[in-house]
C-alpha positions in Angstrom: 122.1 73.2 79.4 123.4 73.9 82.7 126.8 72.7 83.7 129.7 73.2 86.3 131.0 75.9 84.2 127.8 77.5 83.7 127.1 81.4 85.0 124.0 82.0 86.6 122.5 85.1 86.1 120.7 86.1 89.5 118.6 89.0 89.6 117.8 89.6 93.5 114.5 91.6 95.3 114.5 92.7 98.3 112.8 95.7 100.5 116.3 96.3 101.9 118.2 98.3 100.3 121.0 97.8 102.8 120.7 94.0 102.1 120.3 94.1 98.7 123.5 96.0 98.0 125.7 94.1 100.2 124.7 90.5 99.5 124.5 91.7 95.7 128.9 92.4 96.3 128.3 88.7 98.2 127.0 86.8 95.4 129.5 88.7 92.7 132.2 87.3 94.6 131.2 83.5 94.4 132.9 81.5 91.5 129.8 81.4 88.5 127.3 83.5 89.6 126.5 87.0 88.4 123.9 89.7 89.4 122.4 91.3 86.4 120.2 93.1 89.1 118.7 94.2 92.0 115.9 96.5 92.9 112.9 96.8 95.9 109.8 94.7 94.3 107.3 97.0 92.2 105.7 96.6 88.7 108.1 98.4 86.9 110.7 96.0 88.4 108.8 93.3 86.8 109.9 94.7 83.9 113.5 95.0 84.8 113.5 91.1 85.4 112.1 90.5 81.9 114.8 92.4 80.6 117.9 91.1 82.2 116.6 87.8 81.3 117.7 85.8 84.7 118.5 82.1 85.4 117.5 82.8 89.1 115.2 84.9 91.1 115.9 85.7 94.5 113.0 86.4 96.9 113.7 88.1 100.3 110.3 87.7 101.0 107.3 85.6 100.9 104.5 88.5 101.0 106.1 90.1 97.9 106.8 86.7 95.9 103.1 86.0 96.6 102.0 89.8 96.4 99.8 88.9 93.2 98.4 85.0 92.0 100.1 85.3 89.1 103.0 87.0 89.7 105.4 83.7 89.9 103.6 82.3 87.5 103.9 85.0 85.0 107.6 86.0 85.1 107.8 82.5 84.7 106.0 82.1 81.6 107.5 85.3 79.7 111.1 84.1 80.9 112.3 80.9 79.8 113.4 78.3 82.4 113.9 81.2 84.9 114.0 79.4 88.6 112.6 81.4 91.5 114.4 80.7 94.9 113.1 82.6 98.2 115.8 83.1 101.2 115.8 84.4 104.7 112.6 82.6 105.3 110.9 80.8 108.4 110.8 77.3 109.1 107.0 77.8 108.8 105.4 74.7 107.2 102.4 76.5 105.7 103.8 79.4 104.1 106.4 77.1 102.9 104.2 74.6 101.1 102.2 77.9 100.1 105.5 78.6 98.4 105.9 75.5 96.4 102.2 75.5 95.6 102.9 78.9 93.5 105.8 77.5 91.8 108.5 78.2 93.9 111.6 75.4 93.4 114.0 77.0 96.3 113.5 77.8 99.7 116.6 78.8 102.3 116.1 79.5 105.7 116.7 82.3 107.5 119.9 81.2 109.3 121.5 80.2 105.9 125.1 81.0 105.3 126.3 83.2 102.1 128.1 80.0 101.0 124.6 78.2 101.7 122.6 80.6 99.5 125.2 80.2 96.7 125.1 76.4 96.6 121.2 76.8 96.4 121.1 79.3 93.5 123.2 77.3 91.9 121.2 74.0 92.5 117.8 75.7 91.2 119.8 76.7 88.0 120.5 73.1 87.7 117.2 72.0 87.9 117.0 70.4 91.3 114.8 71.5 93.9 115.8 73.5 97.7 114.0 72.2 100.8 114.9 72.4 103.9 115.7 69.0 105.5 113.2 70.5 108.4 110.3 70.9 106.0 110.7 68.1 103.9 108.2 65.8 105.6 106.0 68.4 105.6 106.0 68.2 101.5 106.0 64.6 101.8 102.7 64.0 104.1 101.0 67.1 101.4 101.5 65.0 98.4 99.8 61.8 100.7 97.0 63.9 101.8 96.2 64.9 98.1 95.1 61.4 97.6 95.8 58.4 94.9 98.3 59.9 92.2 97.3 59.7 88.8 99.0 61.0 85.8 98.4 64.7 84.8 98.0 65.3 81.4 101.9 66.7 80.6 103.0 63.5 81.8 100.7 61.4 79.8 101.8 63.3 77.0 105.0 62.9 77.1 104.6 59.2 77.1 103.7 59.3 73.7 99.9 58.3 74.3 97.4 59.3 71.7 94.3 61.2 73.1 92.2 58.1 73.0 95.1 56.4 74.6 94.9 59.3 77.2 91.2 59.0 77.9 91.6 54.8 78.6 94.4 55.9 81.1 91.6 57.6 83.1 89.4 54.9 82.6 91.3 51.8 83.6 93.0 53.7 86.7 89.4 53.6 87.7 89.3 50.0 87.9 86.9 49.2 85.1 87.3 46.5 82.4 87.7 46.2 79.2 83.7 45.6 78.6 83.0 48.5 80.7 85.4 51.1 79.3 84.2 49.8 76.2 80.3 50.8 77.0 81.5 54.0 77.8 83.7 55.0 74.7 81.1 53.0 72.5 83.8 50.5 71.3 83.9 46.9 70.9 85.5 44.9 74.0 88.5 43.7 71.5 89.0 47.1 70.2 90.0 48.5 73.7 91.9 45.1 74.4 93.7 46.5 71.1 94.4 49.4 72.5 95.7 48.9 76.0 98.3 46.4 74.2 99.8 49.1 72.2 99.9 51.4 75.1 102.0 48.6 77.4 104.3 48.5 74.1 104.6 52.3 74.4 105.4 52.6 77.8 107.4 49.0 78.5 105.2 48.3 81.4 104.3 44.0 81.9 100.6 44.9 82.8 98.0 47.6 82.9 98.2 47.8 86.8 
């Protein structure tokens, strides 16, 4: 786990070799950070990331981040908890909630400081997320436009719910009731009533709203 203490192991892309070598002796020189690499983005770089095993990834650009579908995704799956952060990008709503759409938790602005970038690398290695304050209603009217939330699966998992406890989730956010949901799953009206009172026990809520 992730403390004050804690090094994070940064591994940084970037076209520019100039850039990459001088804010590679930048980041060195802040207080629990180390760069375990640095190359221009190609596939056998990939490789190099899965390798060094980062905490961080830095991104100098959005094109090469996003060069592939699954190319965030991936690195992400083969490393463990590895956090991708992009920096020295535009205050560009759409390419920014393109970023956070691929998996992206950081995202620093092009006028960001060295001290700036530092405090977000180490706030992605944490676990928290890096928005802009410029962009953030921008994330905020996304998730409204996406409509009523209901719980994804991962979350109703993690509630302890059984998969027939899952599948009434569905069904009673819908709005039906217990004689309906119980047409549907073929079960008696008390057996469901049965079931919906273990899952309030499970999950401490007072009702099934």
């Amino acid at each position: 786990m992730y403390t004050e203490e804690s090094v994070v192991d940064v591994f940084l892309l970037s076209e520019n070799r100039l850039l990459c070598e001088a804010l590679s002796r930048v980041l060195a020189a802040k207080s629990h950070i180390r760069v375990v690499g640095s190359a221009p983005f190609s596939k056998e770089t990939v490789n190099d990331i899965g390798a060094t095993s980062p905490d961080v990834l830095l991104f100098d650009s959005l094109t090469t981040a996003l060069s592939t579908d699954d190319l965030v995704p991936s690195l992400r799956r083969n490393i463990p908890n590895l956090k991708v952060l992009l920096f020295g990008m535009d205050c560009d709503e759409e390419k920014f909630l393109l970023a956070v759409h691929r998996g992206i938790v950081g995202y620093v602005l092009k006028d960001a400081s060295a001290r700036e970038l530092a405090d977000a690398i180490r706030a992605v290695a944490r676990g928290e997320a890096v928005c802009p304050s410029a962009l953030c209603r921008a994330l905020f009217e996304c998730v409204a436009r996406a409509g009523e939330w209901q719980p994804g699966v991962q979350v109703r998992k993690h509630l302890g719910l059984t998969r027939r406890e899952q599948q009434l989730i569905q069904l009673v956010s819908q709005g039906l009731t217990n004689k309906e949901i119980g047409s549907q799953l073929f079960l008696s009206e008390q057996t469901i009533k049965n079931h919906l009172r273990r899952m309030l026990r499970k999950i401490g809520a007072t009702d099934r709203l």
